[in-house]
C-alpha positions, 0 to 999 in steps of 0.5 A: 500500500503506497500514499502518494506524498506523504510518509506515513507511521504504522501504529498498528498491526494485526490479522484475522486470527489475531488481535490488533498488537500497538505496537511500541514507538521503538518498532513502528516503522515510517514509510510511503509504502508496506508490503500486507500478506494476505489476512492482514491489517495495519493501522497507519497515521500520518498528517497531510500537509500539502493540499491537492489530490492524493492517490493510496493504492496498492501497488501491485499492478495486477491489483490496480489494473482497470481489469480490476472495475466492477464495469469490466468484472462484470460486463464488456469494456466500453469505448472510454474503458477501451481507451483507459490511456485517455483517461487513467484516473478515471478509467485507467485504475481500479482495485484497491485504491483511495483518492484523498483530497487534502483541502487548503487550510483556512486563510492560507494562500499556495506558495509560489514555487521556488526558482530552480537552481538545477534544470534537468531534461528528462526524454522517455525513448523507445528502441525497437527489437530489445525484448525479441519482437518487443521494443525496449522503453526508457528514461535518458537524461540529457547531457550536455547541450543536444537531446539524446538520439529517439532511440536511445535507452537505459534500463533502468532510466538514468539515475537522477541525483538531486540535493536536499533543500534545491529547487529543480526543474525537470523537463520531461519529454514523450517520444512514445508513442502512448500518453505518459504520466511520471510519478515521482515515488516518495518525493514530497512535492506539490501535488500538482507535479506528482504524476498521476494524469487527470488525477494530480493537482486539485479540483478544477486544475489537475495535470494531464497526460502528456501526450505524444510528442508533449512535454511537462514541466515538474518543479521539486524542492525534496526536503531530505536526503535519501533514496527514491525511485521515479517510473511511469504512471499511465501503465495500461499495457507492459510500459513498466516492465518494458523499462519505464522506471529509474533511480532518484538519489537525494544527496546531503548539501555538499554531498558529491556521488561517489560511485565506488562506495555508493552502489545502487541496486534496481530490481524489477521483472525481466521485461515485457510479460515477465511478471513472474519469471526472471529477476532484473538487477540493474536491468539485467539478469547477468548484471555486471560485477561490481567491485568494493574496497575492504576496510571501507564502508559502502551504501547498498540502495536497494530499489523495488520496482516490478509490476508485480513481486516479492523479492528475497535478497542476500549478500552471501560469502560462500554460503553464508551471509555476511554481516550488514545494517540497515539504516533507511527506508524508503528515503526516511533515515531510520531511528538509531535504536532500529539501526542493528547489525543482522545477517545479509538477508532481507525481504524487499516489495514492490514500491519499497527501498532499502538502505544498507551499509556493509563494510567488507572485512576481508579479501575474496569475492562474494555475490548479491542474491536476489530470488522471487519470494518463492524461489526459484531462478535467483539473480546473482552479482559478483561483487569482487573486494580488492 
């Protein structure tokens, strides 16, 4: 269950066969999205603080798609159901979804946003014959002066690095050949940019997709630093399995990215109609090796973003997990007395990220596993201690 927006604090947890447990301030978690097994029941607070429209929904595309209306479970589709692109909110989404409306407090006025002092230019290209017949879908930041070539891709989409506290425009571009809706998952920003078409702003003025050929133009000031993703949010088809999705990394002011201590991890499905099979790290199922000095600490930022899954994850020796720590989750630094050493192996849902520091202690090469909740084909990568 993801809230758009917004972090949210579980209080509570409980089941079917169980009494409601509160649970004490030292055990509850602060999140934006929570993996619920079946039977299962939480009780959640959180304050809204920025007025405007607000999706919380399941996050398991099978579960939020439009096959899940009543209109479609028991009847034929019809013509604006047959064409859900030209109207997600409407009749894109159903399922297990809530809109929220937070209403402006009395007497006070929107702020003007802030004059950006980062400009990105964000394009989503396609390349034909990635997945056999199936073209490959993607997010390429432009560098430099000249935007990059319509056909070229990265899966996942270029990492996107902001710092805390700096207003940022982006500037993002479809050339696709379907409407597109960017959402920008555990940002805390003006509703109006949050990426959900037809849906995202406030009634009588909410975004609309961008259509092919379109821009948007979305504006940001993240309030902390940490770990986040951004992905496609006008799914009708295999958009984000065929790559609609990448990583956005807040830094501390002052912080400059150090790509041999600082290592992200995207785990998604493996392409189009994959929602079960292969596991993708870094948009592979043979990802590369990655390599780490002994003695020195290094960040893992594990990212969750398949259309649907569960993921067990595990940095072993040998056979045997290794020793790390987490210390955040979904962006929000976790509180000192949860930040405890445990074996390398943790469960990671869709929509969730994870932080974790682990300093290597000895010589040798070790692998990242990362497996389907129920195992069957794991993903490895090398990781080589020098």
């Amino acid at each position: 269950m993801h809230l758009h927006g917004f972090y949210y604090r579980i209080v509570e947890r409980g089941g079917v066969s169980a009494y409601d447990s509160v649970l004490p301030p030292s055990q509850q978690e602060t999140v934006v999205s929570e993996f619920m097994a079946p039977n299962r029941t939480m009780t959640i607070q959180w304050v809204p603080e920025k007025p405007g429209n607000w999706l919380f929904h399941c996050h398991f595309l099978m579960h939020m798609s439009p096959e899940q209306s009543f209109a479609r479970l028991f009847g034929p589709p019809n013509a604006a159901q047959a064409s859900a692109h030209a109207d997600h909110a409407g009749t894109g989404m159903a399922g297990p979804m809530v809109g929220i409306t937070v209403k402006p407090a009395t007497g006070t006025a929107a702020a003007a946003p802030a004059t950006p002092r980062q400009r990105l230019r964000l394009f989503a290209n396609e390349r034909p014959r990635v997945f056999g017949d199936l073209p490959g879908l993607g997010f390429v930041l432009q560098s430099g002066s000249s935007a990059p070539a319509n056909d070229s891709i990265v899966i996942p989409g270029t990492p996107i690095l902001l710092t805390r506290g700096e207003p940022t425009q982006i500037t993002v571009f479809n050339r696709l050949r379907v409407p597109l809706g960017v959402h920008w998952h555990g940002i805390e920003l003006a509703s109006y940019f949050d990426g959900v078409p037809s849906f995202s702003g406030a009634p009588g003025r909410t975004m609309s997709a961008m259509q092919p050929g379109d821009s948007f133009v979305v504006q940001m000031t993240p309030p902390r630093a940490g770990t986040f993703m951004y992905h496609i949010h006008s799914e009708q088809f295999d958009e984000l399995n065929s790559g609609l999705y990448g990583p956005l990394i807040v830094l501390e002011p002052g912080q400059s990215w150090d790509a041999e201590t600082d290592h992200i991890f995207v785990i998604s499905n493996g392409g189009p109609g994959d929602s079960h099979k292969t596991v993708f790290i870094n948009g592979s199922a043979t990802p590369a090796a990655i390599e780490m000095k002994v003695g020195v600490p290094h960040r893992l930022r594990f990212i969750a973003i398949p259309a649907n899954g569960e993921f067990l994850v595990r940095l072993l020796n040998g056979d045997t997990p290794v020793v790390w720590r987490q210390v955040a989750r979904d962006g929000a630094n976790l509180p000192p007395g949860q930040i405890v050493e445990s074996p390398a192996r943790m469960r990671i849902d869709v929509g969730i990220t994870k932080d974790v520091e682990f300093t290597p202690t000895e010589l040798g090469d070790r692998v990242l596993e990362v497996d389907l909740r129920i195992p069957g084909h794991p993903t490895r990568l090398p990781l080589r201690v020098r």
